[in-house]
N, CA, C and O atoms as CSV, one atom per row, in Angstrom:
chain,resi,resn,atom,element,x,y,z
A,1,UNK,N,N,69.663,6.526,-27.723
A,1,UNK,CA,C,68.245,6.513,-28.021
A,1,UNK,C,C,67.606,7.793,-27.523
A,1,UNK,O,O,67.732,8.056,-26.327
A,2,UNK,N,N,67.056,8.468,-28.170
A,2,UNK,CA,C,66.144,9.416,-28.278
A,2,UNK,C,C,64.837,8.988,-26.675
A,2,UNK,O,O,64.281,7.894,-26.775
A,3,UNK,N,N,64.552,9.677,-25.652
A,3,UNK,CA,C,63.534,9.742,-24.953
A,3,UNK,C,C,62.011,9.769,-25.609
A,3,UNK,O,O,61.100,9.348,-24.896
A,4,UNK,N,N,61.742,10.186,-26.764
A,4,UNK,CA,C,60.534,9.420,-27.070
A,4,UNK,C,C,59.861,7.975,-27.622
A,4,UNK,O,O,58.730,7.491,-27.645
A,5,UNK,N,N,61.309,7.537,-28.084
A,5,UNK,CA,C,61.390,6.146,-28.527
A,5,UNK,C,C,61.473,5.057,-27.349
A,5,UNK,O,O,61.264,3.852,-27.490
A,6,UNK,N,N,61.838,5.751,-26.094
A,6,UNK,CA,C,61.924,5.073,-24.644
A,6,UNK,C,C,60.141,5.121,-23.765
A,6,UNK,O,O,59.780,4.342,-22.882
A,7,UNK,N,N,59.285,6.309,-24.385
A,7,UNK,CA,C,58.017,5.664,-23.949
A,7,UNK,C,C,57.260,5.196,-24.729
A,7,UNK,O,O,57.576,5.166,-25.919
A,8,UNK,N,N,56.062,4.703,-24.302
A,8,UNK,CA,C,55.073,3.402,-25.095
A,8,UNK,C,C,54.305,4.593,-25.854
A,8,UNK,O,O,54.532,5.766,-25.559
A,9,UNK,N,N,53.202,4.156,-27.044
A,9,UNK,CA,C,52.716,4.924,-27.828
A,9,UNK,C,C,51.793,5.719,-27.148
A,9,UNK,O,O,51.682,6.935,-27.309
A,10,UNK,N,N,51.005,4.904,-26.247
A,10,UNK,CA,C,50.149,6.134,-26.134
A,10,UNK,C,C,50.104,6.216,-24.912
A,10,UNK,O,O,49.070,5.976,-24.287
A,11,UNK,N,N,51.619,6.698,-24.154
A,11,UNK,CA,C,52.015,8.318,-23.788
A,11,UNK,C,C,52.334,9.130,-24.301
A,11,UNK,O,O,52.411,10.293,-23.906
A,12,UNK,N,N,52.597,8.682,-25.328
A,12,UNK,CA,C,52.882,10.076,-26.426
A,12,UNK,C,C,52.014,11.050,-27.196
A,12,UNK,O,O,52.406,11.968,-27.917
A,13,UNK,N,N,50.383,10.585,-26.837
A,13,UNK,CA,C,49.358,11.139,-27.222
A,13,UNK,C,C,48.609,11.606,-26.329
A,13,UNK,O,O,48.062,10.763,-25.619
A,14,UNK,N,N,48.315,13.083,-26.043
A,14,UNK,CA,C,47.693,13.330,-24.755
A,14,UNK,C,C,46.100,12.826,-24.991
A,14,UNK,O,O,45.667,12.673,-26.133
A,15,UNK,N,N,45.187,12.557,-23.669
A,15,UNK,CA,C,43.972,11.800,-23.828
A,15,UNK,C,C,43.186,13.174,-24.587
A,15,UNK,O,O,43.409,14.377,-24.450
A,16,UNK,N,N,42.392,12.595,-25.255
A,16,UNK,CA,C,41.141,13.449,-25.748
A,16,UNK,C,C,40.260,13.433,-24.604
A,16,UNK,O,O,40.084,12.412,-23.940
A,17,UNK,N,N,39.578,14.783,-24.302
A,17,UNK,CA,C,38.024,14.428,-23.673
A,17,UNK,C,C,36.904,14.213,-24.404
A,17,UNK,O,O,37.089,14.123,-25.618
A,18,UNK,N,N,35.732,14.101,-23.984
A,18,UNK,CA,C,34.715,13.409,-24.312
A,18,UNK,C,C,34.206,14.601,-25.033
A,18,UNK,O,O,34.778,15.680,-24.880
A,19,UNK,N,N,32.751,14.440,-26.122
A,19,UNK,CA,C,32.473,15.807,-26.285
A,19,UNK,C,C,31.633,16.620,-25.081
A,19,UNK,O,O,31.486,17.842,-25.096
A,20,UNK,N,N,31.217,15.922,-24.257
A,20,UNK,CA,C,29.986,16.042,-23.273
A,20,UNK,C,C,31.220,16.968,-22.126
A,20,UNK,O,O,30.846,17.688,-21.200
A,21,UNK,N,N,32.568,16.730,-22.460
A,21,UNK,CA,C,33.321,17.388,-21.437
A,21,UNK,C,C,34.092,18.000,-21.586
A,21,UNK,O,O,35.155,18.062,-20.969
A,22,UNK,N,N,33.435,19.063,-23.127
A,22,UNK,CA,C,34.365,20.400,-23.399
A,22,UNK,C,C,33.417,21.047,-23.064
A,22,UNK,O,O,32.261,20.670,-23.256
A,23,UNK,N,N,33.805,22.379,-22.377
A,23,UNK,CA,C,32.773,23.366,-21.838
A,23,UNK,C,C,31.991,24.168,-22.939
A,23,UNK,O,O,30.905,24.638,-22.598
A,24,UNK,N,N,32.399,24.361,-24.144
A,24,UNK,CA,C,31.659,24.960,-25.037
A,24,UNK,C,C,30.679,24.119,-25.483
A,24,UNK,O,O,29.616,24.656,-25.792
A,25,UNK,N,N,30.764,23.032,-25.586
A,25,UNK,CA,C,29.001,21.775,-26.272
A,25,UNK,C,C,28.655,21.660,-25.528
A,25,UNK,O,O,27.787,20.814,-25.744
A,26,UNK,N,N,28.606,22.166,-23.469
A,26,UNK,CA,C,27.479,22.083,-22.360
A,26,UNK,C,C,27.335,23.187,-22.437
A,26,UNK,O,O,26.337,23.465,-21.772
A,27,UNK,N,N,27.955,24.468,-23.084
A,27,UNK,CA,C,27.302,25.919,-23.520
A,27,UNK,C,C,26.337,25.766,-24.286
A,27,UNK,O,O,25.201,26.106,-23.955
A,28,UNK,N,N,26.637,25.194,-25.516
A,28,UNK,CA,C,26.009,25.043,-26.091
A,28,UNK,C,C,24.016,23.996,-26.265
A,28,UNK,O,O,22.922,24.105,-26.819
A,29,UNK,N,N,24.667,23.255,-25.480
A,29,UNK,CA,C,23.387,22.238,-24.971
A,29,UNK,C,C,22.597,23.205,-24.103
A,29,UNK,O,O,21.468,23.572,-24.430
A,30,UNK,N,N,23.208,23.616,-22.981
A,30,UNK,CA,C,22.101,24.321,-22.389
A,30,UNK,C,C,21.622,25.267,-22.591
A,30,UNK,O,O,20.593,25.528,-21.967
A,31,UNK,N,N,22.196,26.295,-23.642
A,31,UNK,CA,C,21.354,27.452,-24.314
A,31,UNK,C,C,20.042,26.681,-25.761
A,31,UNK,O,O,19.001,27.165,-26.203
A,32,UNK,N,N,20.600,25.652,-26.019
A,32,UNK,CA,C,19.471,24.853,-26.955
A,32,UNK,C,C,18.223,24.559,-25.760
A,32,UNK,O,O,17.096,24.913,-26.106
A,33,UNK,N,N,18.373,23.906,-24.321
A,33,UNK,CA,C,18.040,23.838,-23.554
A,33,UNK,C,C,17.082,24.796,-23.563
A,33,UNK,O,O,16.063,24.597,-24.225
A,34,UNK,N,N,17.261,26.090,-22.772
A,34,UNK,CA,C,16.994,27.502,-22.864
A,34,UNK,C,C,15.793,27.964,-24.211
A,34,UNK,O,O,14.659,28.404,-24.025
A,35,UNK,N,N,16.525,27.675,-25.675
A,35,UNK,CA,C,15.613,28.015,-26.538
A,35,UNK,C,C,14.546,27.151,-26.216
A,35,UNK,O,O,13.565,27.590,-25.617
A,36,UNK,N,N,14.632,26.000,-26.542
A,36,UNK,CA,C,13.668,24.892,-25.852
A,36,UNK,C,C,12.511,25.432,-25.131
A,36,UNK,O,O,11.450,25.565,-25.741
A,37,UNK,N,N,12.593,25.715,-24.054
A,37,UNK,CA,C,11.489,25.833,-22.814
A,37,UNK,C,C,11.056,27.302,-23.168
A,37,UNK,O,O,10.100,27.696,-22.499
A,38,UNK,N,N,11.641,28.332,-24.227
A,38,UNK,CA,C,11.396,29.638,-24.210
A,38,UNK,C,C,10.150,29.615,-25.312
A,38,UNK,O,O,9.172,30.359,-25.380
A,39,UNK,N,N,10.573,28.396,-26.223
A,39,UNK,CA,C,9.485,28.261,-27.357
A,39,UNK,C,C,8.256,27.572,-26.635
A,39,UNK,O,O,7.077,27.837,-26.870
A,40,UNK,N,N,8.676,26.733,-25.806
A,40,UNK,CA,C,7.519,25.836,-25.368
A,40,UNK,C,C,6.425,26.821,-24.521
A,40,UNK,O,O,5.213,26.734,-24.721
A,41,UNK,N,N,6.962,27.676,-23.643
A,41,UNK,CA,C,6.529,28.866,-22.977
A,41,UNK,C,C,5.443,29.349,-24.005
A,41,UNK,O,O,4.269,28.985,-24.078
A,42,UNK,N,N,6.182,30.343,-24.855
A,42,UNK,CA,C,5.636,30.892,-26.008
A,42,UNK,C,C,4.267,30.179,-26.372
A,42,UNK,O,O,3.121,30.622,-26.443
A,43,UNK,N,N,4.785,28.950,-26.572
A,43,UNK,CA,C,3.599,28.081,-27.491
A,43,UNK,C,C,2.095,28.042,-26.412
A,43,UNK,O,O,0.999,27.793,-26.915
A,44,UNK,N,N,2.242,28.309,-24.981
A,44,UNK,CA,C,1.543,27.978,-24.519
A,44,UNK,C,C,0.271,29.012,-24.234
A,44,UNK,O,O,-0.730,28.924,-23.524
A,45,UNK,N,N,0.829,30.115,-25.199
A,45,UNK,CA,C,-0.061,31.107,-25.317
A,45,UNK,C,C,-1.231,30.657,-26.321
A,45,UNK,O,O,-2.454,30.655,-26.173
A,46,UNK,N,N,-0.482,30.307,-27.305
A,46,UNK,CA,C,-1.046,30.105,-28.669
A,46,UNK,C,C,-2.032,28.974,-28.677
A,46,UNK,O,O,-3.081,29.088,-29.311
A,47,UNK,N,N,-1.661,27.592,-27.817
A,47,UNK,CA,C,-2.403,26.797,-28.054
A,47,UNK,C,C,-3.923,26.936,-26.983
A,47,UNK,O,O,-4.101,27.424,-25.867
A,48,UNK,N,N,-4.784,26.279,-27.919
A,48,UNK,CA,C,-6.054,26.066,-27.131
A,48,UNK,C,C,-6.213,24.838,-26.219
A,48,UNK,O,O,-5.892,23.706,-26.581
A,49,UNK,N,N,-6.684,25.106,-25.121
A,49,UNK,CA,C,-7.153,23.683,-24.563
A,49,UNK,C,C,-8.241,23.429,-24.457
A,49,UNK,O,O,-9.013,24.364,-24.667
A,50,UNK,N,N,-8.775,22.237,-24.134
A,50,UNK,CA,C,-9.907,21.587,-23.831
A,50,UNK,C,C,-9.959,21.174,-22.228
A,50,UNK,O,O,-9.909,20.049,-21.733
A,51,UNK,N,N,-10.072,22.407,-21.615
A,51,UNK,CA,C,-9.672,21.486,-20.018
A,51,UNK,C,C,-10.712,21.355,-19.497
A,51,UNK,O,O,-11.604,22.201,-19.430
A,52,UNK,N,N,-10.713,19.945,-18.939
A,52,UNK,CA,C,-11.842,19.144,-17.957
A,52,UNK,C,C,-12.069,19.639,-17.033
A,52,UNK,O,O,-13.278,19.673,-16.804
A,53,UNK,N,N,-11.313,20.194,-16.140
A,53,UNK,CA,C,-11.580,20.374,-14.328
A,53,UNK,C,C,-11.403,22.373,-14.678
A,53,UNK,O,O,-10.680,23.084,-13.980
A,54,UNK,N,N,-11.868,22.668,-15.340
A,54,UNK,CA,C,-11.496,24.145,-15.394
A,54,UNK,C,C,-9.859,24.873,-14.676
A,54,UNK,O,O,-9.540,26.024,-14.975
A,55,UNK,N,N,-9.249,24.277,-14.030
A,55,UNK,CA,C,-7.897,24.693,-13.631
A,55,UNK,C,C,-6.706,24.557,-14.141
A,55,UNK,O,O,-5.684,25.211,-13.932
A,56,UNK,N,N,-7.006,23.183,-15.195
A,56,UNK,CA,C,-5.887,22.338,-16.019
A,56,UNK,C,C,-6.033,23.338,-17.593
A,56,UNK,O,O,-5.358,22.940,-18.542
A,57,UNK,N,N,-6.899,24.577,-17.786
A,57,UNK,CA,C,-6.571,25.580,-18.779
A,57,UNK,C,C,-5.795,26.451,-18.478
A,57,UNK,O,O,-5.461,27.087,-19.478
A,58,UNK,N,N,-5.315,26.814,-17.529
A,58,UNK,CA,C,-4.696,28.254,-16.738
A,58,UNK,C,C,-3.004,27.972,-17.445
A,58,UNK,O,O,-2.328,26.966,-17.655
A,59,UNK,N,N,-2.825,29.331,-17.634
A,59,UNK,CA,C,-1.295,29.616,-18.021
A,59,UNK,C,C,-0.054,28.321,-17.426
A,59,UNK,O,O,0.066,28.309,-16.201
A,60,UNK,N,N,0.358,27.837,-17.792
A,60,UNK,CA,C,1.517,27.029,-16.953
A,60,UNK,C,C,1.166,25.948,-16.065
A,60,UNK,O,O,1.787,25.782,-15.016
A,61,UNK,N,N,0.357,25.316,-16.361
A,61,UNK,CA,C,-0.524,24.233,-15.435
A,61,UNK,C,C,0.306,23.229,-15.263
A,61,UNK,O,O,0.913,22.828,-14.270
A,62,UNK,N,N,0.236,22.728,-16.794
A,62,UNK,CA,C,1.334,21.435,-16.798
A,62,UNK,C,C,3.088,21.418,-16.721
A,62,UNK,O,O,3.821,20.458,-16.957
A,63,UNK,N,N,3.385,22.478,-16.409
A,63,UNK,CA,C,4.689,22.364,-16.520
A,63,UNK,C,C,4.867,22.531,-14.710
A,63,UNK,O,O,5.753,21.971,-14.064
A,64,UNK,N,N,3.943,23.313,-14.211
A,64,UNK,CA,C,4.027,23.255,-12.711
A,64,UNK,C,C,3.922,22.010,-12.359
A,64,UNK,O,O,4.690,21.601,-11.488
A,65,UNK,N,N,2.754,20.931,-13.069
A,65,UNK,CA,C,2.205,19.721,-12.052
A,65,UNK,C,C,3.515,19.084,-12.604
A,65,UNK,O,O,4.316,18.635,-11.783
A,66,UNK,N,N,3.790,19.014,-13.927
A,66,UNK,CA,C,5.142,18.362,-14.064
A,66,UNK,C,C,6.607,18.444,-13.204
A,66,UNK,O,O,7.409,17.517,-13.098
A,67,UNK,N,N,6.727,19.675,-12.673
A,67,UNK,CA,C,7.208,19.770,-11.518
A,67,UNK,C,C,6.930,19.155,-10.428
A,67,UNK,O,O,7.656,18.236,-10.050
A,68,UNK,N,N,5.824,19.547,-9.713
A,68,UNK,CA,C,6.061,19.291,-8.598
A,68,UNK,C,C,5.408,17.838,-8.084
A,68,UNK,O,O,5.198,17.296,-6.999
A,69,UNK,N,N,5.198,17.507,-9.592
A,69,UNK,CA,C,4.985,15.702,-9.669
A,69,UNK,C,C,6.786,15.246,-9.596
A,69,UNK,O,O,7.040,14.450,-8.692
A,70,UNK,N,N,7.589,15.544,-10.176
A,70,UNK,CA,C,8.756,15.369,-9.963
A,70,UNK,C,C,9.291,15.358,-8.857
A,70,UNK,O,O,9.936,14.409,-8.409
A,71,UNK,N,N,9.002,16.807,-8.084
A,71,UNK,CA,C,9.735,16.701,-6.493
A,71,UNK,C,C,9.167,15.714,-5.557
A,71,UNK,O,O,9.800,15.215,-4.626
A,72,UNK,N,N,7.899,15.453,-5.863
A,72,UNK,CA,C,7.237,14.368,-4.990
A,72,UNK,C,C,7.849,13.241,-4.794
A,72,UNK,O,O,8.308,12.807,-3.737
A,73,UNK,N,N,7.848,12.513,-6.402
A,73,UNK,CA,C,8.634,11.302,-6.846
A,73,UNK,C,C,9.735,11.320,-6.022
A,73,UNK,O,O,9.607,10.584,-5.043
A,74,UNK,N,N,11.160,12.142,-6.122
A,74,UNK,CA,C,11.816,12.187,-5.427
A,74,UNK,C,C,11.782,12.107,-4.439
A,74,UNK,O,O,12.363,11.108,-4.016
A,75,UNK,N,N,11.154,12.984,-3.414
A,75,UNK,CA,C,11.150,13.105,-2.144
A,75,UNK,C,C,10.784,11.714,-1.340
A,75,UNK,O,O,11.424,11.412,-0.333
A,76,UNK,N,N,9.580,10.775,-1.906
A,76,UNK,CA,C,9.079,9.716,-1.742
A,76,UNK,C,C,9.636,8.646,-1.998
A,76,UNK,O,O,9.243,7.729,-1.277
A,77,UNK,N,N,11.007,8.159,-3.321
A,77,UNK,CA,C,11.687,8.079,-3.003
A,77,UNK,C,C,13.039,8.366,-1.524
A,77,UNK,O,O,13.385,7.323,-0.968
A,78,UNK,N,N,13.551,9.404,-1.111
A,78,UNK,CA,C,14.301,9.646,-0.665
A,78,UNK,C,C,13.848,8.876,0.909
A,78,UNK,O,O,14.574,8.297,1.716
A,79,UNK,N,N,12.919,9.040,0.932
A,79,UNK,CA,C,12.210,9.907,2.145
A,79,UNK,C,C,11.143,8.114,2.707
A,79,UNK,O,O,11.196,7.647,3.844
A,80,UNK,N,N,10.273,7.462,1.473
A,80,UNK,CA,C,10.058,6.782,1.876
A,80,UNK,C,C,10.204,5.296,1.676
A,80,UNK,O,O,10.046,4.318,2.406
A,81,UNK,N,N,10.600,5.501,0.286
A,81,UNK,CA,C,11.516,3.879,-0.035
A,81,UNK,C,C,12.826,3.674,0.583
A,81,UNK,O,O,13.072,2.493,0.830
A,82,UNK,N,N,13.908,4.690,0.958
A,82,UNK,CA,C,15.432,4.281,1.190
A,82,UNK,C,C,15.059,3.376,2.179
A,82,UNK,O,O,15.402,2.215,1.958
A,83,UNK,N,N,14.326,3.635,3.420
A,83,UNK,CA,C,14.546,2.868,4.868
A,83,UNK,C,C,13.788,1.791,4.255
A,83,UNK,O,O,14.300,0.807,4.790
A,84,UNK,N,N,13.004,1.412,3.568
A,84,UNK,CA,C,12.273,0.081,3.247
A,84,UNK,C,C,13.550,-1.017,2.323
A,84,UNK,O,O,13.818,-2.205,2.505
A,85,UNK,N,N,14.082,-0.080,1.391
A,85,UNK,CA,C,14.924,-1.317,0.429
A,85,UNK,C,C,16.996,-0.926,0.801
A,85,UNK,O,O,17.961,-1.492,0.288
A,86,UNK,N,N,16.984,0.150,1.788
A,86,UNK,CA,C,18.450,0.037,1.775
A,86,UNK,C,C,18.963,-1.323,2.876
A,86,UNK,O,O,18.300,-1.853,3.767
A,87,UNK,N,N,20.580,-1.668,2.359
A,87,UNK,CA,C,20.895,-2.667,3.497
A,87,UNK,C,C,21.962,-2.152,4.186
A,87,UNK,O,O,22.312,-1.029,3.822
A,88,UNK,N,N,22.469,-2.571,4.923
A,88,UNK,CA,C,23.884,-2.157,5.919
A,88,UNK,C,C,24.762,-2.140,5.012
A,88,UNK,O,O,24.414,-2.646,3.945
A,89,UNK,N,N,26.221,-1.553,5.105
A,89,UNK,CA,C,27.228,-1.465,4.346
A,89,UNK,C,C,28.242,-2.992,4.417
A,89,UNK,O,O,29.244,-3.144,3.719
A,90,UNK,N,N,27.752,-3.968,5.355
A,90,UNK,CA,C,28.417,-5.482,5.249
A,90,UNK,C,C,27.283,-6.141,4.725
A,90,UNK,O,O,27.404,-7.319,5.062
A,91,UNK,N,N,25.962,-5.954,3.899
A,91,UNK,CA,C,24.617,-6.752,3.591
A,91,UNK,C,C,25.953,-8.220,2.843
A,91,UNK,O,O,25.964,-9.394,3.211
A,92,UNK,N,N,26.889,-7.585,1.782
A,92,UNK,CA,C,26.848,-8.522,1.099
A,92,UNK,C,C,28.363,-9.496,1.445
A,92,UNK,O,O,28.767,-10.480,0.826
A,93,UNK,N,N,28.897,-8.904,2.485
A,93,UNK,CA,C,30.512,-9.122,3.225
A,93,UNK,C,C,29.736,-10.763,3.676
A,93,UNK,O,O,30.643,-11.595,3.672
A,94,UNK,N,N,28.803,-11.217,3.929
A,94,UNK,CA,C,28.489,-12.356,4.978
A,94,UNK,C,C,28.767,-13.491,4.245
A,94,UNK,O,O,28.632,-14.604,4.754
């Protein structure tokens, strides 16, 4: 008997990866990425606003507060929910 007829079928097929885990379609995603935020940039010349508090018109307003509304979230998370909802590493051993 022949050694490939001695293993099961699929060892005989090497695994595929995922598409998310060939390095050229996360090249590719993150330069779409890239165009993305370069147009959105762009656009933010062009469009007009109507801003209420006079500060929320300024170049890059919302993409800053969108930021650093983000790091907050996180941090407040990290920082002030873990010690309120984490349990010991035996919570569920009892």
């Amino acid at each position: 008997m022949r050694e490939e007829q001695l293993k099961p079928d699929n060892a005989a097929v090497p695994a595929q990866k995922g598409w998310l885990e060939r390095k050229e379609n996360v090249t590719k995603i993150a330069w779409a990425l890239y165009v993305v935020c370069a147009i959105l940039v762009l656009l933010d010349f062009l469009i007009h606003r109507h801003a209420e508090m006079g500060f929320d018109g300024n170049f890059g307003f919302y993409g800053a507060y969108g930021f650093i509304g983000s790091v907050f979230l996180v941090l407040v998370a990290k920082y002030g929910l873990r010690p309120i909802v984490k349990r010991s590493e035996d919570y569920y051993d009892d």
